[in-house]
N, C-alpha and C positions, 0 to 999 in steps of 0.2 A: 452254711447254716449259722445260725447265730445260737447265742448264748449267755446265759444270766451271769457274772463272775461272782457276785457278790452282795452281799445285801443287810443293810443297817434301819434299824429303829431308832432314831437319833432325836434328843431336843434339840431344838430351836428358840427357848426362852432368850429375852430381851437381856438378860443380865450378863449372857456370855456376852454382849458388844458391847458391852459398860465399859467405860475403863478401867482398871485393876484398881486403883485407890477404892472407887465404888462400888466396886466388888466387895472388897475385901470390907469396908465401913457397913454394908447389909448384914455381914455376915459373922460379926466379933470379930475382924481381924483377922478370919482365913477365908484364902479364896474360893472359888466354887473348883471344884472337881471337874465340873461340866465343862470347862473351857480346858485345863489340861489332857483332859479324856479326846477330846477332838484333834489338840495338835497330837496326841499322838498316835492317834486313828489316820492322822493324816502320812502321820511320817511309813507307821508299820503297810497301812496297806492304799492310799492313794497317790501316794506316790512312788508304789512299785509294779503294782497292780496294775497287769495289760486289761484295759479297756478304751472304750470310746464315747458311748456315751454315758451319762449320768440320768436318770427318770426321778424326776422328786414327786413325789405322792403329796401332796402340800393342804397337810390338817386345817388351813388359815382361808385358803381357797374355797368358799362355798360356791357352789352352783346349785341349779334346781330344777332343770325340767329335762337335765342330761348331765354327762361326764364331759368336760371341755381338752385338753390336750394342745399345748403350745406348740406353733409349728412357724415361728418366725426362724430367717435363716439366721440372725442375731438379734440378742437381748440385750441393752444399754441403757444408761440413763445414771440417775439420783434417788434414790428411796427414801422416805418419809413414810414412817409410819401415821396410819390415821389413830392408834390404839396409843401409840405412846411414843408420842414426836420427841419428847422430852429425852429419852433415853435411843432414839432412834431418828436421826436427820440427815438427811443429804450427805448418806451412805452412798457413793460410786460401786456399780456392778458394771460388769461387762463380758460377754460368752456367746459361743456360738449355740444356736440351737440344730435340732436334727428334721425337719420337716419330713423327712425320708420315711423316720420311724415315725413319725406323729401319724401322718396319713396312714403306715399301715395301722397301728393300733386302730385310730376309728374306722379302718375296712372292716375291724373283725366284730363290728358292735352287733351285725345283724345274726350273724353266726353264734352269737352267745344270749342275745334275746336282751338288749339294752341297746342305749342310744348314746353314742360319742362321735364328740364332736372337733375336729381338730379346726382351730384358731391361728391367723397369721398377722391379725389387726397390730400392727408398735404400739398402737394405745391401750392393750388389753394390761391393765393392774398386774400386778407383781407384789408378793406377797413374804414378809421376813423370814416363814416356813420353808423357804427358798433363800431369800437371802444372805440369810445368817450362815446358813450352811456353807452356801455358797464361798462367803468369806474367811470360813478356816476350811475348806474341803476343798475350794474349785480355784480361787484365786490363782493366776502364775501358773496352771496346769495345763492348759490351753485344750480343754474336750467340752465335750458338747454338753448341754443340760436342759433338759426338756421340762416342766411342770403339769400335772396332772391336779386338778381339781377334785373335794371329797364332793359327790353332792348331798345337800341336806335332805333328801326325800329319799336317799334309798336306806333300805336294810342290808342286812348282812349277806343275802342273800346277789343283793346287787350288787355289792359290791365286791365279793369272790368273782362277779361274772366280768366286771371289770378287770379285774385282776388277769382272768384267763384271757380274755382278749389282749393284754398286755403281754403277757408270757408266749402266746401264741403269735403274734406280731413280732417280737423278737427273735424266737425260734425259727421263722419264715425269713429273715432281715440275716443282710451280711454284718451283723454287731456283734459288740463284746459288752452288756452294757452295767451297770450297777444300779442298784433299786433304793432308794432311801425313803423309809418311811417318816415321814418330821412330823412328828407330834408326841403328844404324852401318853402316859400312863392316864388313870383318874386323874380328873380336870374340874375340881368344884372350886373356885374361889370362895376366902376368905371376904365376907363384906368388908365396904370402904372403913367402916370406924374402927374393923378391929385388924385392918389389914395390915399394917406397919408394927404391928406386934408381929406377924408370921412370913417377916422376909428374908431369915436366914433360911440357910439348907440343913436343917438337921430334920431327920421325920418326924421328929413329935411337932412340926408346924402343919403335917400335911393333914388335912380338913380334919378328917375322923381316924381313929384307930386302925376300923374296920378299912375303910381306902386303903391305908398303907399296907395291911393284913392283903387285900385280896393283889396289890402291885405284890408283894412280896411273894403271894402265890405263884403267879405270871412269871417272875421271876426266876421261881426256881423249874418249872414245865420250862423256857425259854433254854435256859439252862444244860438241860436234859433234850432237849428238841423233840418235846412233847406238843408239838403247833397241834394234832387232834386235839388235846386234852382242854387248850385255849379256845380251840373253834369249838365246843361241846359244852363248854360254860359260858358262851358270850354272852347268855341273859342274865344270868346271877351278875356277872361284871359289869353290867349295863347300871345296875342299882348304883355304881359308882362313877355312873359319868362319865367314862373313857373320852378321851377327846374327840369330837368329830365322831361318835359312835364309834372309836379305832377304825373309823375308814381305812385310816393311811395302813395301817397293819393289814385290813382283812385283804386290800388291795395287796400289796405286795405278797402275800403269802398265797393268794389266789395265781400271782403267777407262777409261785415257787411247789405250787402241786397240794398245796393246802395239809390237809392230814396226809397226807402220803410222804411229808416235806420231812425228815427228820433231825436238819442242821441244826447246830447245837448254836448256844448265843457266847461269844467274848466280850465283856463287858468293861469299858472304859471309863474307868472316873466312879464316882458312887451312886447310887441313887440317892437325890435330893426332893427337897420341897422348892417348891415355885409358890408361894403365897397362897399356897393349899393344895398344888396340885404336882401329881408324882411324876418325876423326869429322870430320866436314864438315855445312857447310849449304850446301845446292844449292835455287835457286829455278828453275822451268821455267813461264815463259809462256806464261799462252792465246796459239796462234799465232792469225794472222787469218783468219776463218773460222771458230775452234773446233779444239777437237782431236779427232780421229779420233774416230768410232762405235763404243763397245765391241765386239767381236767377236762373236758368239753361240757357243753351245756345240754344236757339231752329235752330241749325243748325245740318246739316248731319256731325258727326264727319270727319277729317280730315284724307285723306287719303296717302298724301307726308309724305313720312319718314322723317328725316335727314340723309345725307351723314354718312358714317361712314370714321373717322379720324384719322387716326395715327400718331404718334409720331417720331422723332427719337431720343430717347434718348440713352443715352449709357448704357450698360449695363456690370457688371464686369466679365472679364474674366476668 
């Protein structure tokens, strides 16, 4: 039987792979937080920490007519950002993936009443919500890392269901695996003309008062390992944009038993602004015992296929 070890809400902003000089020049002269928070997230628990695979829930990743799920036997190449090449260029990645688990996760899509799709294509995009991480968390580690997609058309609701098919795929799977949600808090940028006034991390850059007011709430329920209390207010907190609608969150706490869940968060580094939008790393401990059973879907599985789609690529002659 497999099992969840561990599970992080992590940023992925652009500035943690800046170089430190430009770090530090955003910021009056101190660095961010966000980047010692990780190396030492990495020291205390990724590289002590029995597992095998890694699942990134990847806020950057949009899909649409389903959840996609990478199932290449390895991932390599150069990343360039399309968003900000400038601070983001032919970055080298390289890692094994888990096809193993990918395929179960999308077995269990019809069982929870959603549609996932596991992916093997090498040309399928790669995305810094993965990256980044990747390169203070996976670098040198040699385990596996799988990507999940948020999609843009589901709610909350779909996306718990993802979630349990994820938790359930694993609990079925010979794994040991960790879950990283990569994305933020509230996510409203600052317009271009007033943007380079709000590129330090202190909170008074983050958009509105009220944004930092409702992360700060989240914060202390995360805290407390009150994940009901968060799933119960997701429409008030919607007023503030969460990134990717907190896919990346609802997904990961969907496998983690949702309100049943009640690991508390260890927080690395402080929470910062990102040019308006609120960023923290939260770790959540296997409690003892395991964490909750993903919940099941008490609905009649789903009977609409997807289209099938073809390509036209060229082929040589």
């Amino acid at each position: 039987m497999g099992e969840v070890t561990g599970a992080g809400l992590l940023a992925h902003v652009p500035t943690i792979v800046l170089p430190e000089a430009e770090r530090r020049a955003l910021n009056h002269g101190q660095d961010s937080t966000l980047v010692a928070g990780l190396q030492e997230l990495r020291r205390d628990v990724f590289e002590v920490l029995d597992y095998d695979t890694v699942v990134v829930l990847d806020s950057h990743w949009a899909t649409t007519v389903e959840f996609v799920v990478t199932a290449q036997d390895r991932r390599a190449g150069l990343f360039t950002s399309e968003e900000l090449p400038r601070g983001m260029t032919r970055r080298p990645y390289d890692f094994a993936g888990d096809p193993e688990l990918a395929h179960a996760i999308a077995g269990r899509a019809d069982a929870n009443g959603t549609w996932i799709t596991a992916i093997d294509d090498p040309h399928l995009p790669i995305f810094y919500a993965t990256t980044n991480l990747w390169e203070y968390l996976g670098r040198g580690l040699d385990k596996r890392w799988v990507s999940i997609g948020v999609c843009q058309t589901a709610d909350t609701e779909d996306n718990l269901r993802l979630g349990r098919a994820l938790g359930q795929a694993i609990a079925a799977a010979d794994r040991k695996v960790v879950l990283i949600a990569s994305g933020a808090l509230s996510h409203t940028f600052w317009p271009l003309r007033e943007l380079r006034r709000h590129e330090a991390a202190g909170v008074e850059h983050i958009f509105t008062p009220e944004a930092a007011a409702a992360d700060a709430e989240r914060l202390g329920w995360f805290g407390r390992g009150d994940h009901a209390r968060v799933l119960e207010t997701m429409p008030e907190f919607y007023r503030y944009k969460p990134e990717a609608r907190f896919g990346h969150y609802l997904m990961m706490i969907g496998a983690l038993g949702e309100g049943d869940c009640t690991a508390t968060s260890r927080q690395y580094g402080e929470y910062e602004n990102s040019v308006g939008t609120g960023q923290v790393h939260l770790w959540f401990e296997r409690p003892a015992g395991g964490f909750p059973r993903p919940r099941e879907t008490h609905l009649e599985p789903l009977t609409a296929e997807l289209p099938t789609m073809h390509s036209a690529g060229l082929e040589d002659s």
